[in-house]
C-alpha positions as CSV (number, residue, x, y, z in Angstrom):
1,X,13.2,22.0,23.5
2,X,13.3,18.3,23.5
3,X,10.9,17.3,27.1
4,X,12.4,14.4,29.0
5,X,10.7,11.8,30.1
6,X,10.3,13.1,33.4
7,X,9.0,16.2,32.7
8,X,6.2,14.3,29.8
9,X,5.2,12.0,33.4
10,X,4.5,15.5,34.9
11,X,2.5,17.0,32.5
12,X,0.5,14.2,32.2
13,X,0.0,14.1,35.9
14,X,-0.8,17.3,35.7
15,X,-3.8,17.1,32.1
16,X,-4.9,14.1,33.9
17,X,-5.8,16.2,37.2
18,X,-7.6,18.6,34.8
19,X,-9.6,15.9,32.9
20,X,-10.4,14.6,36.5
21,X,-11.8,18.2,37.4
22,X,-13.7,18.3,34.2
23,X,-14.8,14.9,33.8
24,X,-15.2,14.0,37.5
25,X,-17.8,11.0,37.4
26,X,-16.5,8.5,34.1
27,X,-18.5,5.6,33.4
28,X,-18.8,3.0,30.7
29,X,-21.4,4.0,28.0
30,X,-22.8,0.7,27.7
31,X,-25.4,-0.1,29.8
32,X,-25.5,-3.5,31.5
33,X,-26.3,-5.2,34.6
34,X,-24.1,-8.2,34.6
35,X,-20.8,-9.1,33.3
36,X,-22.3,-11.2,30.4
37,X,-24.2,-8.2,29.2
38,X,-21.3,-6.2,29.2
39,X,-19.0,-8.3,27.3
40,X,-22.2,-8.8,24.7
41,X,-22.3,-5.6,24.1
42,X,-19.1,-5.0,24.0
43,X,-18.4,-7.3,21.1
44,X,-21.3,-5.3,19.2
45,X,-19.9,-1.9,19.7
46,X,-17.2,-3.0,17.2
47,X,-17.7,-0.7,14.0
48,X,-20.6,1.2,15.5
49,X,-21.4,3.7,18.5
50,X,-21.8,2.7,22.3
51,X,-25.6,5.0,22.1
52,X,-26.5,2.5,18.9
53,X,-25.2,-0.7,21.1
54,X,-28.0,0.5,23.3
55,X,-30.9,0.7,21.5
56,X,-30.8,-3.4,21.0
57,X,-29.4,-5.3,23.8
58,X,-32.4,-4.5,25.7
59,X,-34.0,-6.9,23.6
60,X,-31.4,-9.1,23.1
61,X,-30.6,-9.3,26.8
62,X,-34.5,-10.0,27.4
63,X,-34.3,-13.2,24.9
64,X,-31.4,-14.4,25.9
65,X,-30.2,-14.3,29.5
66,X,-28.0,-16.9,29.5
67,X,-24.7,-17.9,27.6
68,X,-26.4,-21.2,27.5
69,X,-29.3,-19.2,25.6
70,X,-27.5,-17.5,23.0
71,X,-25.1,-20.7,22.5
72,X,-29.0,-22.2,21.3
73,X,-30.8,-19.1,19.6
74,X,-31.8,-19.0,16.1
75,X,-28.9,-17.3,13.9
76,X,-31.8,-15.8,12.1
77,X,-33.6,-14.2,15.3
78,X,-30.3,-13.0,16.6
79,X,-29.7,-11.3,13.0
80,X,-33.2,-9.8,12.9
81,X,-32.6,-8.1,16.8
82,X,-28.8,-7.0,16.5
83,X,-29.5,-6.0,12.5
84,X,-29.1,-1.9,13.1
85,X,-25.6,-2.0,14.4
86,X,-24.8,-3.3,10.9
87,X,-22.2,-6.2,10.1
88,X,-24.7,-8.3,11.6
89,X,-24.4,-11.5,10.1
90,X,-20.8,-11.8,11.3
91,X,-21.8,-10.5,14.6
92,X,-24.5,-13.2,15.4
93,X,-21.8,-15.8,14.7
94,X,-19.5,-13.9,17.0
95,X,-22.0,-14.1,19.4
96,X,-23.2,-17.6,18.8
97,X,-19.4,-18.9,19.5
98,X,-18.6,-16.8,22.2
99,X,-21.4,-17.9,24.4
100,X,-21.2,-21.3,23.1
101,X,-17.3,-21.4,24.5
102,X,-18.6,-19.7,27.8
103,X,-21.0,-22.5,28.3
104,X,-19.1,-25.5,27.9
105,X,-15.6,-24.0,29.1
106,X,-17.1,-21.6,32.4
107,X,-20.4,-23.0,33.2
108,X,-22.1,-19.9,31.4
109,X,-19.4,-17.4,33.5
110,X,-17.7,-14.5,32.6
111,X,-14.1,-15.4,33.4
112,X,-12.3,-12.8,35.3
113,X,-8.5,-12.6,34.3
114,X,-7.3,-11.5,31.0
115,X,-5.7,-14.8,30.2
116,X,-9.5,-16.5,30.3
117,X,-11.3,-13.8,29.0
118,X,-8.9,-14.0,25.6
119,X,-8.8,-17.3,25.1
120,X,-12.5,-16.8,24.3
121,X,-13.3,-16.9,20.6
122,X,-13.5,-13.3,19.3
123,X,-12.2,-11.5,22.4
124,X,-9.2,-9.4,22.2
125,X,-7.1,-7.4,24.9
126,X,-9.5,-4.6,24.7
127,X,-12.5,-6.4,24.7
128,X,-11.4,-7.8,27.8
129,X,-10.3,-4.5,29.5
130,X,-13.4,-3.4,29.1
131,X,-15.1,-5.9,31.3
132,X,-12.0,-6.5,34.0
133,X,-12.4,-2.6,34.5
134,X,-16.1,-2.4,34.6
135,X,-17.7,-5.7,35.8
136,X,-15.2,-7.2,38.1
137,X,-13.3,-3.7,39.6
138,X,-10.3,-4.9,38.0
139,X,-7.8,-2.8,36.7
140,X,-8.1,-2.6,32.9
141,X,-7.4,0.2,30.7
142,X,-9.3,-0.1,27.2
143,X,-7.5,1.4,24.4
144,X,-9.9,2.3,21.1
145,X,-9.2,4.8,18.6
146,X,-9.9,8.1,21.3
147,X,-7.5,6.6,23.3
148,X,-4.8,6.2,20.7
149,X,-5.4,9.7,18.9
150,X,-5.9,11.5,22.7
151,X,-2.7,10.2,23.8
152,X,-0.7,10.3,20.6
153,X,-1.7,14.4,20.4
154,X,-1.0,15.1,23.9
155,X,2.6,12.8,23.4
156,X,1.7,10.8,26.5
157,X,3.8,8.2,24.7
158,X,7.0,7.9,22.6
159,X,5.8,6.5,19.8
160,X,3.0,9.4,18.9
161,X,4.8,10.2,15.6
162,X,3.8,6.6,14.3
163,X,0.0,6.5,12.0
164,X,-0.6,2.8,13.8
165,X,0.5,2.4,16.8
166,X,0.4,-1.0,18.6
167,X,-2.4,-0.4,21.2
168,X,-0.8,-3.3,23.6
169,X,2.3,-0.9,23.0
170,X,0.4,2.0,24.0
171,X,-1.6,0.3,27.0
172,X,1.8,-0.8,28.6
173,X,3.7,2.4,28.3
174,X,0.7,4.6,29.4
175,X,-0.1,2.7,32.7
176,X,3.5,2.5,33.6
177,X,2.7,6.2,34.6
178,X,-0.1,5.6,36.5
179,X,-1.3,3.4,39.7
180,X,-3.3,0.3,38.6
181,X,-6.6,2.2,40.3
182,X,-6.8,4.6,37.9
183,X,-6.3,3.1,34.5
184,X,-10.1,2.0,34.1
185,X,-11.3,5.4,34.4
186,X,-8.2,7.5,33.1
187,X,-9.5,5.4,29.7
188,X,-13.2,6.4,30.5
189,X,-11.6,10.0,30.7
190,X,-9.4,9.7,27.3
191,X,-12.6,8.4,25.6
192,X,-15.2,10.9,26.9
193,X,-12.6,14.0,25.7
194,X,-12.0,12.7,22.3
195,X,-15.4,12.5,21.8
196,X,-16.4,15.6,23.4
197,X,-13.3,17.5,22.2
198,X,-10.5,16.4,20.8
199,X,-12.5,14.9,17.8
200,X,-10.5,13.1,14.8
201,X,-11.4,15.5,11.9
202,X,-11.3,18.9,13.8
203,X,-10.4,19.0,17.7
204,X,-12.2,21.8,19.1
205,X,-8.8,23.6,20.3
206,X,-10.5,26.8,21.1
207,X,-12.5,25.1,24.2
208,X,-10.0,22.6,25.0
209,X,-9.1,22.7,28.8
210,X,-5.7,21.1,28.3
211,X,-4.7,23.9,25.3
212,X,-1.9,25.8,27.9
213,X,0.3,22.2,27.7
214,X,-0.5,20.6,24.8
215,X,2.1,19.9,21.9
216,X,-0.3,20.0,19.6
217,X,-2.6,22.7,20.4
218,X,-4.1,24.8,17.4
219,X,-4.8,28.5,18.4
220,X,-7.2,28.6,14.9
221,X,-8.9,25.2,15.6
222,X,-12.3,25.5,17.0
């Protein structure tokens, strides 16, 4: 039977409490301290893993504390530090210009509202979620590639049929269901269970605790 919309905006009420239950202390994978650091790295965790992101911004951070810092640095030295995540060349330019435009446009300061924060060179939507949600306690919901196949195999949203959705698309219609204080870590949640157990290749049916409502639930997958 064809499930209206009101009874999809219960079930997902209703997965969303269990992923709460299961997953009931979310937080962002990067590590940082400030919200510089956290848009850094956020930038570099395009095309790689959060844990790899990790293993250089230590140093990175460390050389270059300031946006006014980076704006100055040595292409080369950035290149050497940031050269394990891979793409680095392009990266270290990223990087370069972003803190460049932080300096001279925000006195070295993360802006706070999405408007700013993409207006910066290299900074898109999700990029900014990520540090509204996680540096300033805005609400911001992030959506990556967990978030897109999480939602589109659960059929939180209309358009799950579709192989590339519009992630602004997805982002508006998905936190029209919720309040504004959970969308920074309902994404946490989506990304954590995708990666945990609703992988891309295989999801890992057999342990999944959403399996007794979900539309696409595979009694053989495991």
């Amino acid at each position: 039977m064809r499930e209206s919309k009101t009874a999809r905006i219960a079930r997902m009420h209703d997965e969303y409490d269990i992923l709460r239950q299961v997953i009931p202390a979310p937080k962002c994978a990067l590590h940082f301290s400030t919200p510089l650091q956290l848009l850094i790295a956020t930038v570099l965790s395009a095309q790689t893993t959060d844990k790899r992101v990790n293993t250089v911004t230590p140093e990175l951070f460390a050389t270059y504390p300031t946006a006014a810092a980076l704006a100055n640095a040595n292409p080369a030295q950035v290149e050497d530090i940031i050269h394990p995540l891979g793409f680095y060349r392009s990266k270290t330019q990223h990087l370069l210009g972003l803190a460049a435009a932080l300096d001279e446009r925000f006195n070295g300061d993360v802006p706070h509202t999405m408007e700013e924060l993409t207006s910066l060179p290299g900074v898109g939507r999700k990029t900014a979620n990520v540090v509204l949600g996680n540096a300033f306690g805005i609400p911001g919901f992030p959506v990556d590639t967990h978030v897109m196949r999480v939602t589109g195999r659960l059929r939180w949203r209309t358009d799950w049929r579709v192989a590339k959705s519009d992630p602004v698309k997805v982002e508006k219609e998905i936190t029209a269901c919720f309040p504004p204080e959970e969308w920074t870590d309902l994404s946490h949640r989506l990304i954590l269970f995708g990666r945990a157990i609703c992988h891309a290749r295989k999801p890992d049916c057999g342990h999944c605790p959403l399996a007794d409502t979900c539309p696409s639930f595979e009694p053989t997958a495991s």
